[in-house]
N, C-alpha and C positions, 0 to 999 in steps of 0.2 A: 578415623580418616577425615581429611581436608573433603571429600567428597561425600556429596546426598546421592545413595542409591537406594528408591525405594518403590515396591511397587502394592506398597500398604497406605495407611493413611497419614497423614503428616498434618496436626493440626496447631495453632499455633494462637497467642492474642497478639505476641509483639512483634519485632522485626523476625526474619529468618536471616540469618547471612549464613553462606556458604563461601568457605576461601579454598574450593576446587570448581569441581564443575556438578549438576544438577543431572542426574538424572530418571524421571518419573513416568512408572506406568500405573500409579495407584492416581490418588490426593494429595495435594500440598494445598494447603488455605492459611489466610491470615487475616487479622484485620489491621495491618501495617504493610510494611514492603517487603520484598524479596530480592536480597542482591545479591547475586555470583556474582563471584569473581573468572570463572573458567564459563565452559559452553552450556548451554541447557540443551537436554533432548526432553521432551515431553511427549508419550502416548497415551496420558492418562487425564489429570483434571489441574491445570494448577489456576489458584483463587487467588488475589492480596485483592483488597478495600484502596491500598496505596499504590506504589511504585513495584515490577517489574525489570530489573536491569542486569545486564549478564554481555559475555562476549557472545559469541553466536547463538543462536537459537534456531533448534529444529525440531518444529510442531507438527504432527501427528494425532494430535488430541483438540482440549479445549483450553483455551487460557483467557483467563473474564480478570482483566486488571484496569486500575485508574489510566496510567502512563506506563507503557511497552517501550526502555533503550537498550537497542542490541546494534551491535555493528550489523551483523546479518542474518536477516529472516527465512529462513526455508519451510513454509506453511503447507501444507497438507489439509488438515484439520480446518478449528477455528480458532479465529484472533479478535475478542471486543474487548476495544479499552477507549480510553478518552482522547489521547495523544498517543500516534504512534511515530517512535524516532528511529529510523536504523539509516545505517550504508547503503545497504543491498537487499531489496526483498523482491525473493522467487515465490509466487503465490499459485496454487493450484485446488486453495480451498476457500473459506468467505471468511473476510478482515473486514473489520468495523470498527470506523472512529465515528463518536460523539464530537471530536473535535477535528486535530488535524493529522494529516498524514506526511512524512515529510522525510526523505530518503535522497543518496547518490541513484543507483538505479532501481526503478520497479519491471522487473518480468513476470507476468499478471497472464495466465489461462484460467484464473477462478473467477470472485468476485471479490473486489478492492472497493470498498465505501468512505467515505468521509462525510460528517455534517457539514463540516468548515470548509478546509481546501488542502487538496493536494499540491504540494513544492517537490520536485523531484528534478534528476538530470536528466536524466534517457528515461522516457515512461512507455512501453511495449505491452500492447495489451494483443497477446498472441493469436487468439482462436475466435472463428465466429460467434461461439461461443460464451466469450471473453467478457465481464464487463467491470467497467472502471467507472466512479460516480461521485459529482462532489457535490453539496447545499453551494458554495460560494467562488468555486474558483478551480479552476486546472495550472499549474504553472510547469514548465519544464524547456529544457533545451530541445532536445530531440522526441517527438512524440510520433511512436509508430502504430496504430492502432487498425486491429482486423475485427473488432466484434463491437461492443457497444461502448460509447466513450461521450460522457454525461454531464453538464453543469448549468446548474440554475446562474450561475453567475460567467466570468470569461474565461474563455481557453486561451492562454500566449503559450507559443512556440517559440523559442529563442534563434533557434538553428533551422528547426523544419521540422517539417509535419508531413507524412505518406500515411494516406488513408484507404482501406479499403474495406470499411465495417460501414459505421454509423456513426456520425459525428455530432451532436447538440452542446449548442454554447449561443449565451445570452449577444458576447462578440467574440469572433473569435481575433486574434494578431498573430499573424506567421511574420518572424525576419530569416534573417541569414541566408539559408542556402536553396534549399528545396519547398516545394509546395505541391505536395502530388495527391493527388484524389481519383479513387476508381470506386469511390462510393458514396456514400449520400450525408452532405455536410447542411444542417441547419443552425442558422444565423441573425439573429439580427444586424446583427455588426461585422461586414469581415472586412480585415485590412490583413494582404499579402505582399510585404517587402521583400525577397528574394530575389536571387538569381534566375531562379528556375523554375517554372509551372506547368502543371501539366494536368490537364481535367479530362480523365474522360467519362467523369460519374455527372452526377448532381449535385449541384450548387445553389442551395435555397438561402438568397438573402431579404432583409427587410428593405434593405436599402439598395 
């Protein structure tokens, strides 16, 4: 069969390729990549040293790769790898990049890391709960954030930003539409170009 269904061990020194889809509640390791061609479901352990790449992926388990490319992420589990690329990732469990994180939408009630920076369209970090965290940078269009939302370096907003968690950024820059705060933004830097603002939290700037 074009498909990996295994819920034993899968061990491997070279590439793996599968031309179905992936699905693991055992092992899979490698010390090369892993490419599907079809979806991955994972409840068990998948390893490469290299590349990770597949159409959708829905993890329940662990997966410790170099670079993670999926159209879309549905996490549960854990996710560390160095670069992570998808369209769409629904998180509910803890992802970690060494490097960068970089997606169409993030929907985030776990925990979302980066060392680098997170690049995204609409970044939603659902739950009080919730938290989002980059070493260098936030970037995104639309940033809705209810729990904790973190950067040693700037947060830009393209469109808008409604806050009602905790906000930290070295500056942050809102444009477009909205600028709503019902909770606690610190700032060295903040510049809000909008249409619309509206504060009834706290607003900690340097400046």
């Amino acid at each position: 069969s074009d498909d990996l269904v295994t819920s034993g061990n899968v061990r491997a020194n070279g590439k793996i390729t599968v031309s179905g889809k992936l699905e693991n509640s055992g092992a899979v390791e490698t010390s090369k990549n892993i490419s599907v061609a079809g979806n991955i479901k994972n409840d068990g352990r998948i390893a490469a040293n290299e590349d990770l790449t597949g159409k959708n992926a829905e993890n329940n388990g662990n997966i410790y790769v170099k670079n993670l490319e999926v159209n879309n992420l549905k996490n549960t589990g854990k996710v560390e790898g160095v670069d992570l690329k998808t369209d769409d990732i629904t998180n509910s469990g803890d992802i970690t990049a060494i490097g960068k994180i970089s997606g169409g939408n993030i929907d985030n009630s776990g925990k979302l890391l980066a060392n680098d920076t997170i690049d995204a369209k609409n970044i939603k970090n659902a739950t009080s709960s919730s938290k989002i965290a980059a070493g260098k940078g936030i970037i995104g269009e639309r940033i809705e954030n209810s729990g904790t939302f973190a950067t040693n370096g700037n947060i830009k907003a393209a469109s808008s930003l409604v806050n009602n968690g905790t906000v930290d950024g070295k500056g942050i820059d809102v444009a477009g539409a909205e600028f709503t705060n019902s909770g606690k933004i610190n700032g060295e830097n903040i510049k809000a170009n909008v249409s619309s603002t509206k504060n009834d939290g706290f607003i900690y700037s340097g400046n």
